[in-house]
C-alpha positions in Angstrom: -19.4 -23.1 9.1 -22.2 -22.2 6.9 -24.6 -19.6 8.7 -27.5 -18.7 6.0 -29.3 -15.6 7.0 -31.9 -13.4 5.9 -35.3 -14.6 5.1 -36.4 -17.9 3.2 -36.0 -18.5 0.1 -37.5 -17.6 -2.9 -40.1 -20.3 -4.4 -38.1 -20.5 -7.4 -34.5 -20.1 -8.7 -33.3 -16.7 -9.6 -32.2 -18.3 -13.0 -35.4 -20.1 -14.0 -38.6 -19.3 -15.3 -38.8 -17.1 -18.6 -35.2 -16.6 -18.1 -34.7 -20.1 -19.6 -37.0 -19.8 -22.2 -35.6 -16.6 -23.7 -31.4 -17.3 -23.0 -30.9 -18.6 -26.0 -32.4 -16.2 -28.3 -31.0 -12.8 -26.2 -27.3 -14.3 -26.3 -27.9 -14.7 -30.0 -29.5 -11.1 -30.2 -26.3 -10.2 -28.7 -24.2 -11.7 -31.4 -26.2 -10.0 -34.1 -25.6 -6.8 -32.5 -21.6 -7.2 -32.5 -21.8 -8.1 -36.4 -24.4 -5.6 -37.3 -22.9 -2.1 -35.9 -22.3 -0.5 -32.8 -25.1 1.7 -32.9 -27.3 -1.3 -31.8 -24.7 -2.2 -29.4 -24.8 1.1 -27.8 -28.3 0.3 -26.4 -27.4 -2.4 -24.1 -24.6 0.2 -22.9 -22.6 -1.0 -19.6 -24.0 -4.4 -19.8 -21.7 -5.2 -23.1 -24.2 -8.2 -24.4 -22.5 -10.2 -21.3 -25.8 -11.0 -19.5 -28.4 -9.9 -22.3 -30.4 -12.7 -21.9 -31.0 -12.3 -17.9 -32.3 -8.5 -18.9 -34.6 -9.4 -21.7 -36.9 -11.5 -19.6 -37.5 -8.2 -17.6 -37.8 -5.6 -20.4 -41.3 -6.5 -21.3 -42.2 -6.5 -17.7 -40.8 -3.5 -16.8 -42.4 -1.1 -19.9 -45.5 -2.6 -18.8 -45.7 -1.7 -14.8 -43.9 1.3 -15.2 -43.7 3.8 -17.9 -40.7 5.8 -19.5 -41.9 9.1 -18.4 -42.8 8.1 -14.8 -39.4 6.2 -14.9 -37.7 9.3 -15.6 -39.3 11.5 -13.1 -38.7 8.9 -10.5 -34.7 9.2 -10.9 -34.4 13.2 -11.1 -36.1 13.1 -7.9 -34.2 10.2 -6.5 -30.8 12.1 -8.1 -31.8 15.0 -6.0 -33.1 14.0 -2.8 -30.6 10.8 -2.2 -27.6 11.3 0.3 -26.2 7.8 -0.6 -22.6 8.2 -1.9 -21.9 11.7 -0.1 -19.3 11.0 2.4 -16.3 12.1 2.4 -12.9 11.7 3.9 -9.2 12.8 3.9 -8.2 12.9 0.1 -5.1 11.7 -0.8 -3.2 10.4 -4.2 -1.2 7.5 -4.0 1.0 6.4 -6.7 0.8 3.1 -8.3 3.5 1.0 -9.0 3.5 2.0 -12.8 2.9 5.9 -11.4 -1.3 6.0 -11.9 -2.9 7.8 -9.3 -4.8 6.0 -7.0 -7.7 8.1 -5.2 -7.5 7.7 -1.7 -9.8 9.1 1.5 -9.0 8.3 5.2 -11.7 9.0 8.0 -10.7 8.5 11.5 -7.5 9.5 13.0 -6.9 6.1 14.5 -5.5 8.3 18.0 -6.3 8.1 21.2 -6.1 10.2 23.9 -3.6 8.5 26.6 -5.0 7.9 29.3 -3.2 10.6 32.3 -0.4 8.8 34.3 0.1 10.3 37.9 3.3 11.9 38.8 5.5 10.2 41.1 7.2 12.2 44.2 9.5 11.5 46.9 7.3 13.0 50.2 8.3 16.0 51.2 9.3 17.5 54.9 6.0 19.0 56.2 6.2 23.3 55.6 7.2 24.3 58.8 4.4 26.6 60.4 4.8 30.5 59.9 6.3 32.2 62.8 3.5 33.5 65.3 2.8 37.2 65.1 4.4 39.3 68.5 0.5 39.1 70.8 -1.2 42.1 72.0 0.4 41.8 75.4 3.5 41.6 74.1 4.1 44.7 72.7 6.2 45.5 69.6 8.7 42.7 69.2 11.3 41.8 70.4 15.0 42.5 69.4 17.9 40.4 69.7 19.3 36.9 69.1 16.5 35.2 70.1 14.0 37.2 68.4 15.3 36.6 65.2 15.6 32.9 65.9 12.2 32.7 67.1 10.5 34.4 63.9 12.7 33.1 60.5 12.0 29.8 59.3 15.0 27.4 59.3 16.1 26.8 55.8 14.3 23.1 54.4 16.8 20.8 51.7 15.4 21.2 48.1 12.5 18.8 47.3 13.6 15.4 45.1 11.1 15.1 42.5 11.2 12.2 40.4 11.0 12.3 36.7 7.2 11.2 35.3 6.9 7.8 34.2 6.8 7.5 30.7 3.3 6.6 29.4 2.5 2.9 29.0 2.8 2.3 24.6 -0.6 2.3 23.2 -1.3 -0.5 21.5 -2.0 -0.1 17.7 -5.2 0.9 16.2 -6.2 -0.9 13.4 -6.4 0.3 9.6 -9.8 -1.5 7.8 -9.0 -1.0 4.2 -12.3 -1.0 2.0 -11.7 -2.7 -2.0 -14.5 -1.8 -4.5 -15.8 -4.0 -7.0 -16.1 -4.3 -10.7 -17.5 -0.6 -12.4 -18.1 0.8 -9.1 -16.0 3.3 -6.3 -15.4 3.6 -2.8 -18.9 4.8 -2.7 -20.2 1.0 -3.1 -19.5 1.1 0.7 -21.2 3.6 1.4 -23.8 2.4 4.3 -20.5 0.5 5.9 -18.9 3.8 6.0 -21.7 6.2 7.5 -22.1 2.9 10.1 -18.4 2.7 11.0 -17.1 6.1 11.3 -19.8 6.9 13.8 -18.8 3.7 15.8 -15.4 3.6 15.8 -14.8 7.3 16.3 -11.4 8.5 16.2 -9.9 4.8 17.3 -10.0 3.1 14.2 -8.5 4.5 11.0 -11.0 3.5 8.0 -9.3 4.0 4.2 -11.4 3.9 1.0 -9.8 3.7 -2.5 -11.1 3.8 -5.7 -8.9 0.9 -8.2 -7.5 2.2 -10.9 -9.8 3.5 -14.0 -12.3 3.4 -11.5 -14.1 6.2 -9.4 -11.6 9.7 -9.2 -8.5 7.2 -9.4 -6.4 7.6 -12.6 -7.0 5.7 -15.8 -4.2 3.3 -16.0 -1.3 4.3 -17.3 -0.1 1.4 -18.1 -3.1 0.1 -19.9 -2.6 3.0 -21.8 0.5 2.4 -23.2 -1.0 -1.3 -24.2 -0.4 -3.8 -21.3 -3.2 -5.4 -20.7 -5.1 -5.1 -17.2 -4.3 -7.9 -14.5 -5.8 -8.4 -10.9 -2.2 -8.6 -9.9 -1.8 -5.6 -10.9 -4.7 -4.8 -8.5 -2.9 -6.3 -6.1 0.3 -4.6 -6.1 -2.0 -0.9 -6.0 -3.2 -2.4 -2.8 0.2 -2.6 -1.5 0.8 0.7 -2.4 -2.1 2.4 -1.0 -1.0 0.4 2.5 2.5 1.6 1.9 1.3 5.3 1.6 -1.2 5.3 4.0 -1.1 2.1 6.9 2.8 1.7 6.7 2.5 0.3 10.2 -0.5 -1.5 12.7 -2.6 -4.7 12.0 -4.7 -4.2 9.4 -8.4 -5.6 8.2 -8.9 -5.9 4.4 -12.9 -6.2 3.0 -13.3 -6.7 -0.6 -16.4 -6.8 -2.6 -16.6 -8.9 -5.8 -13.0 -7.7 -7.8 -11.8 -6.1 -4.4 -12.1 -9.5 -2.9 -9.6 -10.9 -5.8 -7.8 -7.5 -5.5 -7.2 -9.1 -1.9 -6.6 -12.4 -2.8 -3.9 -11.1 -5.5 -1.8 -9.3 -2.2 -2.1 -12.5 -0.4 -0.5 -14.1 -3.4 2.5 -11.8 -3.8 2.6 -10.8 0.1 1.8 -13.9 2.2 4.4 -12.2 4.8 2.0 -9.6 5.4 -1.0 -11.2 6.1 1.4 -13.5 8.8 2.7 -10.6 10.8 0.1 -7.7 10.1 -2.7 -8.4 8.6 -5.4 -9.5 11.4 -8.5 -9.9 9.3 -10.1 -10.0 6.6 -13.7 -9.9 4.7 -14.6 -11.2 1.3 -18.1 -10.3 0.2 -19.5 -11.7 -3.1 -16.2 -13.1 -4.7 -14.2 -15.9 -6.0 -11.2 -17.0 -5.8 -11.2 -18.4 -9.8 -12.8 -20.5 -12.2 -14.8 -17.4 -13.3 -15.3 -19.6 -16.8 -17.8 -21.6 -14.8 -20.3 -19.1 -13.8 -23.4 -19.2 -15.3 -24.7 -15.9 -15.1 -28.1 -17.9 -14.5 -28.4 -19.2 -17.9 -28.9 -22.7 -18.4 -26.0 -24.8 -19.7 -26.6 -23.9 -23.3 -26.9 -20.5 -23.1 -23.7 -19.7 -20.6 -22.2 -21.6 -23.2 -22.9 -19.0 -25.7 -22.6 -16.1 -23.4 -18.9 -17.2 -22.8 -17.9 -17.8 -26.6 -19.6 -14.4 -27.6 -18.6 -12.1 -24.8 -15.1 -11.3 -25.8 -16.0 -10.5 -29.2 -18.9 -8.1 -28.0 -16.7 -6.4 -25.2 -13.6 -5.5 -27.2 -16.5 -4.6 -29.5 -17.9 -2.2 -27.2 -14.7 -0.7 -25.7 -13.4 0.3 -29.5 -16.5 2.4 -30.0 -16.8 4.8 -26.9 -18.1 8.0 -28.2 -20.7 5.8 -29.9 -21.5 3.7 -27.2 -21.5 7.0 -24.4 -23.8 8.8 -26.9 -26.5 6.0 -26.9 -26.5 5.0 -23.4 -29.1 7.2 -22.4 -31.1 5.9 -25.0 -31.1 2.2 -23.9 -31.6 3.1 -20.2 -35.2 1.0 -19.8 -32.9 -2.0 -20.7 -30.0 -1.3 -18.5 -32.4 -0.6 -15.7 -33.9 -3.5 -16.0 -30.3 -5.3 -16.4 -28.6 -3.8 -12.9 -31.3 -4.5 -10.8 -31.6 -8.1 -11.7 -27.8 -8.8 -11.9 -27.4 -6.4 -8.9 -29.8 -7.6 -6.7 -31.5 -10.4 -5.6 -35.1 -9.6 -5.0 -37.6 -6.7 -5.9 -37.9 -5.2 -2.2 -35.3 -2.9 -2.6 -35.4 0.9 -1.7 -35.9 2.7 -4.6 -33.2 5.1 -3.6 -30.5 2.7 -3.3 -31.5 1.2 -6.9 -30.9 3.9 -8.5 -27.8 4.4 -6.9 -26.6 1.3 -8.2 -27.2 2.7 -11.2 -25.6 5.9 -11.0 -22.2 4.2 -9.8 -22.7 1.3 -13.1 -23.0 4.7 -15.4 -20.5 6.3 -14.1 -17.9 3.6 -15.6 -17.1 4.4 -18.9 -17.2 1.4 -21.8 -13.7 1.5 -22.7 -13.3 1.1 -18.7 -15.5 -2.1 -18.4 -13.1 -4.0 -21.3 -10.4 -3.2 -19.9 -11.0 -5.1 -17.2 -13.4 -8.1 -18.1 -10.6 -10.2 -19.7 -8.9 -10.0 -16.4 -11.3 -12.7 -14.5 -10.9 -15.3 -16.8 -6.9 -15.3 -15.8 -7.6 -14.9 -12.0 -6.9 -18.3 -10.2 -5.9 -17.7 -6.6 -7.1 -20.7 -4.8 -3.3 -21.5 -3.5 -2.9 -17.9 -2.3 -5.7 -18.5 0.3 -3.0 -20.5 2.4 -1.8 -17.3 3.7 -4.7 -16.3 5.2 -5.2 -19.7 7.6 -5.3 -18.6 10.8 -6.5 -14.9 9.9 -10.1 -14.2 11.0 -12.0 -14.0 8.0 -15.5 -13.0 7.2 -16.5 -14.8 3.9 -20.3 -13.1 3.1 -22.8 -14.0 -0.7 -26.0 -13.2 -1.6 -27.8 -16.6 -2.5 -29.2 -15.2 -5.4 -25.9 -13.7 -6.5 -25.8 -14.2 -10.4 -21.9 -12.9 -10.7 -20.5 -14.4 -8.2 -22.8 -17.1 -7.0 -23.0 -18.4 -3.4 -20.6 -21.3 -4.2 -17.7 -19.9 -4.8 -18.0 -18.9 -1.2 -18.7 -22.0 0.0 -15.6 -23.1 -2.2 -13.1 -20.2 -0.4 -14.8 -21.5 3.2 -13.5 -25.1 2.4 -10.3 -23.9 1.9 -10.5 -21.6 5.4 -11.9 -24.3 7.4 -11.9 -21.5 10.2 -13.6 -18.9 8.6 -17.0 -17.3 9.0 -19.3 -17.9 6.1 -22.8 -16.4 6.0 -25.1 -16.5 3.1 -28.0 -14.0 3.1 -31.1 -15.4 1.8 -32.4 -13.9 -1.2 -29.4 -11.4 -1.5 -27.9 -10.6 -4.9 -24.6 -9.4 -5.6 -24.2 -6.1 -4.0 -25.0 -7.3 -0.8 -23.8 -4.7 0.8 -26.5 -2.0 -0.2 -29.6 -4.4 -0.3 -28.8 -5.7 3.2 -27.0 -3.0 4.8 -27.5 -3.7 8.4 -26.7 -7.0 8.2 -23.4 -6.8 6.2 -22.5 -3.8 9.1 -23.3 -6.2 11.7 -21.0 -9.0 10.3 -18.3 -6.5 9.6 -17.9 -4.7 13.4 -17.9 -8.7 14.6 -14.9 -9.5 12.5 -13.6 -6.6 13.8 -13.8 -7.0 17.5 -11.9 -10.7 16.4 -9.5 -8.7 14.7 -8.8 -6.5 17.4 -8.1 -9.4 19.7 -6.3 -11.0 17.2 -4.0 -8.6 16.6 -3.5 -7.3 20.5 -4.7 -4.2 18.9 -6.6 -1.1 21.2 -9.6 -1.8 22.7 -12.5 -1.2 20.3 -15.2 1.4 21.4 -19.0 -0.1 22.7 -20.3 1.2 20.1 -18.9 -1.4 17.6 -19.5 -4.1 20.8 -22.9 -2.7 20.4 -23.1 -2.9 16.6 -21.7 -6.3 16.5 -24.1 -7.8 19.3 -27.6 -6.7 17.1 -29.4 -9.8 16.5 -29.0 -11.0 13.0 -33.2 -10.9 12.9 -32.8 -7.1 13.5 -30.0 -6.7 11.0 -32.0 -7.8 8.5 
């Protein structure tokens, strides 16, 4: 059931306007830039010509209302007054199937105090009462038999004290295990983390991962030695990091964008798990394939284009990282302008939490972002989705999400009749830092379902609480 949230939309579509008149002529920009030399091709930086034509509409706005200099100063202050990405947990290094390491951080133990069970014991005799002390008229005390009869206290049996009863078993806590998205880290969560730790306390065990090449994880070591990068692959590093650090208890998975298909690919080779362990499951701004179809909101002709060029200009940029690196800074109006657009979905964003977007895009080297981009193309997992039928699943898009767009939700919700799906008005792709509250909201609900799911422990008020804030509040 479809459950659109957020505020009404827009009065146009994210995709239209000068966007349409200029598509053409950026993808083609684009292709000029492969053919004439990297150096051009280093000012687009992270965006790799994919969706040049959605950031050149922007450029000439944004030079206009804002300069460079006043730009600039804006993100050194933002860089040093922002707590957004701070938390930490428990590090750990899990090994990969192929032996990358896999940067891992727990929070929450996931114990609980059991609860004190009374001791059990057979009644005993009452004491007998202390001999009386000889009175003042009596004297000193008496000698004798009977004396000594009258003042000892008869021997008592010993005492039969059963054994405690062993404690009731507690019933498992649950593991939530959060998968990042494309060029991003486990920081991408980082308003579901400060929210959830402070909810769930100590009785829920919350694990964060970067994927491989990503974050403080490993480059891929197989990529490396020339095997080209897979979402199955991404699949069986999940499986590792649950291995290493969940071996046992029902377990929620949330993916965002290439953590959702990271998901999706576990499903695929582990439909066993999701059947006797795993007891929920979100998938925020993903698909489960035909990424050939997106149009990046580019009319017909120019997706067209983007899809025919892209390759080329990737593996391109990914051969040339010294270059590319070196010139980044220098194209950093244009890239600006490119995240927020393809990040979110309107222009009422915190500042702060833009440019934190940006700082987690940056930090994902070029050779990093080609690795992976020939990967979607090959990710169909619609059949894998049968193992998660009967698993409560949170399925959550921006509507004006240009990577993923809001139908390739709808499109997993078909095929999980009994799924949740909510579409936040107005949202873009990373949903989860332009409407924080909301995506929190939605995620404690799923996992209070989880937890009954799963027969799991009882859930602290505080996600009851969490979960039970109006969506008009969440907003």
């Amino acid at each position: 059931m479809s459950e659109p949230v957020g505020n009404p939309v827009g009065s146009g579509p994210a995709g239209g306007g000068p966007v349409s008149a200029v598509a053409v002529a950026a993808v083609a920009r684009a292709a000029e830039t492969a053919s004439a030399g990297v150096s051009r091709a280093g000012l687009i930086g992270i965006s790799v010509g994919v969706v040049a034509a959605g950031a050149a509409a922007g450029v000439a706005i944004e030079r206009l209302t804002v300069g460079r200099t006043m730009r600039r100063r804006a993100q050194e202050e933002l860089d040093a007054a922002a707590p957004y990405g701070s938390l930490r947990g428990r590090p750990r290094t899990v090994a990969a199937p192929d032996g990358t390491g896999l940067y891992v951080e727990l929070d929450g133990t996931g114990l609980r105090v059991p609860a004190s069970v009374p001791v059990s014991v057979s009644a005993p005799s009452p004491a007998p009462a202390p001999a009386p002390s000889p009175s003042p008229e009596e004297g000193q005390p008496r000698r004798g038999w009977f004396a000594r009869w009258r003042t000892e206290a008869p021997a008592q049996p010993p005492v039969a004290v059963e054994p405690p009863a062993p404690p009731a078993p507690a019933a498992p806590p649950l593991t939530v295990v959060f998968c990042h998205g494309y060029c991003l880290s486990q920081d991408s969560w980082h308003f579901q983390r400060a929210a959830l730790r402070e909810a769930v306390g100590d009785g829920v065990r919350l694990v964060f991962w970067d994927q491989r090449s990503h974050g403080r994880s490993e480059r891929s070591r197989s990529y490396l030695a020339g095997e080209p990068a897979g979402i199955d692959q991404l699949g069986g590093d999940l499986k590792a990091v649950l291995d290493a650090v969940a071996p046992e208890g029902p377990l929620v998975l949330v993916g965002h964008s290439m953590g959702g298909m990271t998901v999706m690919a576990l499903a695929d080779q582990h439909p066993g798990l999701f059947r006797d362990r795993v007891a929920g499951v979100a998938l925020v701004g993903t698909l489960a394939g035909d990424w050939n179809s997106v149009t990046l909101g580019l009319p017909a002709a120019g997706a067209k284009l983007v899809r025919r060029l892209a390759p080329g200009v990737v593996k391109l940029l990914g051969r040339q990282v010294e270059l590319v690196e070196a010139t980044r800074r220098l194209g950093a109006d244009l890239t600006g302008v490119f995240y927020r657009r393809f990040s979110f979905g309107t222009k009422d964003v915190d500042p702060g939490v833009v440019r934190f977007a940006e700082q987690l895009l940056d930090a994902t080297p070029i050779d990093v972002v080609a690795e992976f981009y020939p990967a979607f193309a090959a990710h169909e997992k619609t059949a894998a989705l049968a193992a998660l039928t009967g698993v409560p699943t949170l399925v959550l898009a921006g509507t004006r999400d240009l990577l993923t767009p809001p139908e390739y939700s709808e499109a997993i919700a078909r095929a999980l009749p009994d799924a949740e799906l909510v579409l936040v008005q107005d949202a873009g792709h990373l949903v989860m830092l332009e409407c924080p509250a909301l995506v929190d909201q939605r995620l404690a609900a799923l996992l209070l379902r989880a937890a009954g799911h799963a027969g799991a422990a009882p859930l602290p008020q505080a996600v009851r609480d969490l979960a039970a804030v109006p969506a008009a509040l969440a907003e």
